[in-house]
N, C-alpha and C positions, 0 to 999 in steps of 0.2 A: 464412845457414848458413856457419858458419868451415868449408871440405872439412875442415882437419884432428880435427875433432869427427868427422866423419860417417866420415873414413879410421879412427878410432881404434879405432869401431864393428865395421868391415869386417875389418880384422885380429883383431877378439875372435873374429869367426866363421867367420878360416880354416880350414884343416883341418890345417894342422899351424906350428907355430912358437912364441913365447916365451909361452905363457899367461900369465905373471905380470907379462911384461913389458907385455901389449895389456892386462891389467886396470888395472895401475898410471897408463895412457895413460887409460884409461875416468872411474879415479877422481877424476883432477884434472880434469875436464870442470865449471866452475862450477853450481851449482845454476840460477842464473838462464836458461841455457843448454839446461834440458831440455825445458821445455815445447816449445820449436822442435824439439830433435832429437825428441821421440815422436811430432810432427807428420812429419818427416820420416822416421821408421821407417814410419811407417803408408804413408805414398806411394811408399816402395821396398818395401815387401812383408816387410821383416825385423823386424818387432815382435816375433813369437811364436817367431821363432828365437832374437833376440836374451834374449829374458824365459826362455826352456826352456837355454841354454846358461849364463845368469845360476845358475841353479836349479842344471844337471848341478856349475857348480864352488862351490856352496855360496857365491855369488859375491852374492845379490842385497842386499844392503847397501853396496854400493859404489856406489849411485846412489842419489840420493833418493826417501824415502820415498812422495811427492806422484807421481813418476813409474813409481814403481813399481806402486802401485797403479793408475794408470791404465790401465798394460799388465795387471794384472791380471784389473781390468774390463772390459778389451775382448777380453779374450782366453776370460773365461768367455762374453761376447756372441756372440761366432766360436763355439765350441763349441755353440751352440743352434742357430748359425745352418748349424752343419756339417750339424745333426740335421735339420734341416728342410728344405736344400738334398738331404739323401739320401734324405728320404721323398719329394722332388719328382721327383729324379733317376729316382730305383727306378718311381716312376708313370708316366713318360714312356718308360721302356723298356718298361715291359709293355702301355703302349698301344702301341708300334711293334712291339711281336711281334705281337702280336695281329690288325695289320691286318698283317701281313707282310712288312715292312719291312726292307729288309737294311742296316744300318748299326753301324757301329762307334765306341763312346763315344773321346774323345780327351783327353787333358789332363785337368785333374779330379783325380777320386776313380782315375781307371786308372795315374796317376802314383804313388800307394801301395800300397807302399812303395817301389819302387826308388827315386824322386826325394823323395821325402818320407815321414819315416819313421811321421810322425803328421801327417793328415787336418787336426785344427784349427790345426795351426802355418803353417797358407796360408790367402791369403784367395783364395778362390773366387766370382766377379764372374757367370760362365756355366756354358752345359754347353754343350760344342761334341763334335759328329757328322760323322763319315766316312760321306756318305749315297752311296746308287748309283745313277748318274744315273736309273733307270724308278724309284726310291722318291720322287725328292724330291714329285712334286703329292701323292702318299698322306700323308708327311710332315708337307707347308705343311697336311694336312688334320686332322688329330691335334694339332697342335699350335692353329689355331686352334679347334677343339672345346674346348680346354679352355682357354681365355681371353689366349693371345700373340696379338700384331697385329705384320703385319710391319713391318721399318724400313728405311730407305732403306740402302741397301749401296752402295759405290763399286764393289765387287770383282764379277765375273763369275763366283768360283769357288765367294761365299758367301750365305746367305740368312740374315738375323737376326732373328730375332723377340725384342718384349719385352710385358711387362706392362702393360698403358696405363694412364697416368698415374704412372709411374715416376720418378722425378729421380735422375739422378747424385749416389751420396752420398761425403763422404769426411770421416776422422778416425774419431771413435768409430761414425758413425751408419754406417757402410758394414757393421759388424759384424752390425749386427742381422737377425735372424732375416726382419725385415719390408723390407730395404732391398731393392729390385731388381737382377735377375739379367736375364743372356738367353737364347737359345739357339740357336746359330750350327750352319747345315747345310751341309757343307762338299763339294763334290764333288772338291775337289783343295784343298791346302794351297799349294802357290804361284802367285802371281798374278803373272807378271812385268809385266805391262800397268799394273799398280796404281800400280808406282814408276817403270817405263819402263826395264825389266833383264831380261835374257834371259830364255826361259822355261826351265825345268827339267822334263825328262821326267816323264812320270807316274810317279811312283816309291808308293802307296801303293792297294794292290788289298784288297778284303775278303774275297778267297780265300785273305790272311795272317793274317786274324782268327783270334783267341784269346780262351781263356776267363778271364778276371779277376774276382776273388773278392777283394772286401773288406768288414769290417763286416758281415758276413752277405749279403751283395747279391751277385749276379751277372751278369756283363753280359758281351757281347765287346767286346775293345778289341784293339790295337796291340799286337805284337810288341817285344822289347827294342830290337832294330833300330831298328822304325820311329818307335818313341814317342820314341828318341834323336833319329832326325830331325827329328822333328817341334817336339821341341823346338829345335835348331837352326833350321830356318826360322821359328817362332815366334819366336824373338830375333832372329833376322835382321828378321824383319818389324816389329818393333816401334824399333828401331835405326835403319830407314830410313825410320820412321815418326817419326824426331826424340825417342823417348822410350822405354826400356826398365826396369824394373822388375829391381833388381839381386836380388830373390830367384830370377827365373830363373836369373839365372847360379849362384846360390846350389844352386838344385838340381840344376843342369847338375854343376856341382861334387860335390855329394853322391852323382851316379850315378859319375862320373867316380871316385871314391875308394874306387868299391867295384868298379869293371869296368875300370881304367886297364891291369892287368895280365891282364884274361882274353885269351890269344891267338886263342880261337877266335872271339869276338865280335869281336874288332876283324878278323878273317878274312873272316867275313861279313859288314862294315861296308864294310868296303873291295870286295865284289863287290857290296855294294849299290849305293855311288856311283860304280862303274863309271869311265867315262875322263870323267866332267863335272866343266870343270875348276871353274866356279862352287860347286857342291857342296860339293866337296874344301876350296876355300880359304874357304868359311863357316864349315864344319866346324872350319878352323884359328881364325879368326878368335872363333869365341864359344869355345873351347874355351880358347883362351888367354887371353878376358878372363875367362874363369874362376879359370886358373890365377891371372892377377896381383893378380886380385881378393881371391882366397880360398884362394889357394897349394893347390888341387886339379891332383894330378900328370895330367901329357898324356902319351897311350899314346904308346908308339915311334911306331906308325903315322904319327901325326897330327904326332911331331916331324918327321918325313921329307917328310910334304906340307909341312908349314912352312917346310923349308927353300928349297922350291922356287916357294912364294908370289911376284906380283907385286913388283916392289920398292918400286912406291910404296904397294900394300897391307900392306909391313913397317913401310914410314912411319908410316904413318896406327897402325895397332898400336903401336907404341913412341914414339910421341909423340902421340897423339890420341884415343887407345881410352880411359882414366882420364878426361881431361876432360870427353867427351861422357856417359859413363855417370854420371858424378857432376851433372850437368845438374842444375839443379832441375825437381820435378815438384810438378803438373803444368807443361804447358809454357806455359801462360798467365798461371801464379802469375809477379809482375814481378819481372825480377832485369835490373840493367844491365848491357848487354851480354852476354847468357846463347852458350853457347859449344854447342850442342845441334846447329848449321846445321855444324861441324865434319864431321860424317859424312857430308857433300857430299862432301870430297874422297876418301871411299871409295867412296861412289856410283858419280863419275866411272868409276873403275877397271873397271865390270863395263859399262859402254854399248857397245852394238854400233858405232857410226861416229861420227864426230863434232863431227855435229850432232845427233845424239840426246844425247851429251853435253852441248853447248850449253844445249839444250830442258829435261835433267836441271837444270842451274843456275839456270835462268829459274824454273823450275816448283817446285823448292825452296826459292826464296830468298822467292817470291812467290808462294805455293798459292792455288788456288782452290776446293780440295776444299770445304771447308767451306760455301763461299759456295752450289756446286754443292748442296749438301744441304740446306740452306735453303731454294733455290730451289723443290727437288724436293716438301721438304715444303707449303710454302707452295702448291703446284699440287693436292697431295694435300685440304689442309684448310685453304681460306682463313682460316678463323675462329682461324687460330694467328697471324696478322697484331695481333688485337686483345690476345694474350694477354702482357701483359706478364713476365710468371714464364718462360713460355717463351723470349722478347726475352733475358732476363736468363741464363736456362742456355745460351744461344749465346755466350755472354761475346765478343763480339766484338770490344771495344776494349780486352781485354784477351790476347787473339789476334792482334790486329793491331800492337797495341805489340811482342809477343812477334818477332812475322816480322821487323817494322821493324829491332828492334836485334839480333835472330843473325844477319840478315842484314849489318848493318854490321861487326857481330863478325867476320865470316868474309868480306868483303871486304878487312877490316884485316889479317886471318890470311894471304889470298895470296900476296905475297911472301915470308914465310916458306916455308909450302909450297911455293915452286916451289926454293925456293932449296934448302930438302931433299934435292929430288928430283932438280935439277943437282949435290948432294955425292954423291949415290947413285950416279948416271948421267951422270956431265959430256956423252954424247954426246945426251942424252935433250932434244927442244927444252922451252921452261920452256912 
């Protein structure tokens, strides 16, 4: 993928700047050159924005017909599969009222419309819940009654169930009505333990629960506050997780352009993340890969923490943030020397001492997550030893190539960054 195809993309759907100038950039993108980028719209999340903003400027003949229709096709696929993801949803919530269950829907369909102004222009993989720690056995109980089995979790704060016999789909087939979902019960949304980074206060209670109405459904969910957070540490955690899906920031952005200037929300933002300074400077960090992504204006507030950000965390912003977000995805698909191991040296910045720092480097360059869940499963159900198809969705040697060379990427990177961060700080050791 030339980035500059995929930047030409990203500027068609910012929120403000030369429209004529980012179609003209769109137009000359060679035919031969689309089938890759509709593959890679699908993996960043921005198909159906890019195809509904094509449509808003009367614009969709400026790519070829072959691709057009393709996003047209899968975009009526995602609208079935919206329908049939809401009758699932809507089920699952009135079995948990039912058995009494206090929890709160998260992300999703509770993101419309503040962050999306229409339901089928996202693709929707789960349904993830804000459960209360005396719900969760009632929960795991509901949920397997009606046919989810659980899945191994690294995280302490989540539990995930999916549909057995499910495969990871991607391209057109993740559209379908019939591809698998899951459904994640959350009793806190940060897991500092997960990446080896501080923990963050309990900031999300369901005596903040609200009522949310969409599509005729009603459910409780998250406050404007919280749902903001939430998605911030959602991108945070996806980012530290080596791979982020730039329609988050897309919709981070879309809230961002319609709430940049409410004073009273950014009043109540700012008493929500209180004096954590981690918080504060996430808060800055995805807010500005918003802005640079998709020129969505940053409240006053959020410029004032900015200003007061880490120095080597402006670093890694102003020379680092673009690269790692344009990462190819997945992170297994082979690209040489993929650049995704870059958000190491923001990692670094938030380790409590430093040899957890160290331990951060080891453990990122060289994960064992994967292997760990393998392990776990294989304990579970030996009889997945024999299973070739499953062998094959662990894509492992194409995992391991992946670590081998970000890793070398971002060894060859070092010097640079230290040298950075001695122009920043000449007193600062490298």
């Amino acid at each position: 993928m030339r980035q500059t195809q995929a930047e030409a993309i990203v500027q068609f759907l910012s929120f403000s700047g030369d429209l004529c100038g980012h179609l003209k950039a769109i137009a000359q993108i060679k035919p031969r050159a689309w089938p890759r980028l509709v593959r890679w719209l699908d993996d960043v999340g921005l198909s159906f924005y890019f195809l509904q903003k094509l449509k808003d400027c009367n614009a969709t003949g400026t790519i070829p017909a072959s691709a057009l229709c393709r996003l047209e096709q899968n975009f009526r696929s995602n609208q079935l599969r919206v329908e049939a993801m809401a009758q699932r949803f809507d089920s699952i919530n009135h079995k948990f009222n039912d058995a009494g269950i206090r929890y709160a829907a998260m992300k999703g369909f509770s993101l419309v419309p503040q962050f999306c102004p229409y339901a089928p222009l996202r693709h929707q993989g789960d349904f993830d819940y804000l459960i209360a720690d005396k719900s969760v056995a009632a929960a795991h109980r509901v949920l397997v009654e009606v046919g989810y089995v659980e899945k191994d979790s690294l995280s302490s704060v989540e539990t995930i169930f999916v549909i057995p016999g499910g495969r990871p789909s991607r391209g057109p087939e993740q559209y379908s009505p019939r591809a698998p979902h899951a459904v994640e019960l959350h009793k806190d949304l940060w897991d500092g333990d997960l990446f080896r980074l501080p923990q963050i206060p309990k900031l999300f209670f369901l005596d903040r629960v609200i009522t949310h109405r969409w599509n005729g459904l009603t459910f409780p969910a998250l406050d404007e506050q919280d749902a903001f957070l939430v998605q911030i540490l959602h991108s945070c955690h996806h980012l530290f997780n080596l791979w982020i899906r730039m329609s988050c920031l897309l919709e981070i952005g879309y809230f961002l352009s319609r709430q940049a200037n409410d004073p009273e929300f950014w009043s109540l933002m700012e008493q929500r993340i209180g004096d954590s300074r981690i918080l504060r400077e996430f808060v800055v960090i995805v807010t500005e890969l918003a802005s640079r992504l998709f020129a969505a204006p940053i409240p006053p507030i959020v410029h004032a923490w900015g200003a007061r950000i880490s120095p080597a965390s402006r670093i890694w912003i102003n020379h680092y943030a673009r690269r790692c977000v344009f990462s190819e995805l997945p992170a297994y698909q082979f690209t040489l020397f993929p650049t995704a191991k870059f958000v190491v040296f923001l990692h670094q910045q938030y380790r409590e001492d430093a040899q957890v720092g160290k331990n951060v480097v080891r453990k990122r360059l060289l994960p064992s997550s994967r292997l760990l869940c393998i392990v776990r499963s294989l304990r579970k159900d030996p009889s997945l030893a024999l299973s070739a198809g499953w062998w094959r969705a662990q894509r492992l040697v194409g995992r391991s190539m992946f670590h081998i060379l970000a890793g070398l990427r971002y060894l060859w990177e070092v010097p640079r960054w230290r040298s950075l961060n001695r122009t920043r700080n000449p007193a600062a050791s490298p």
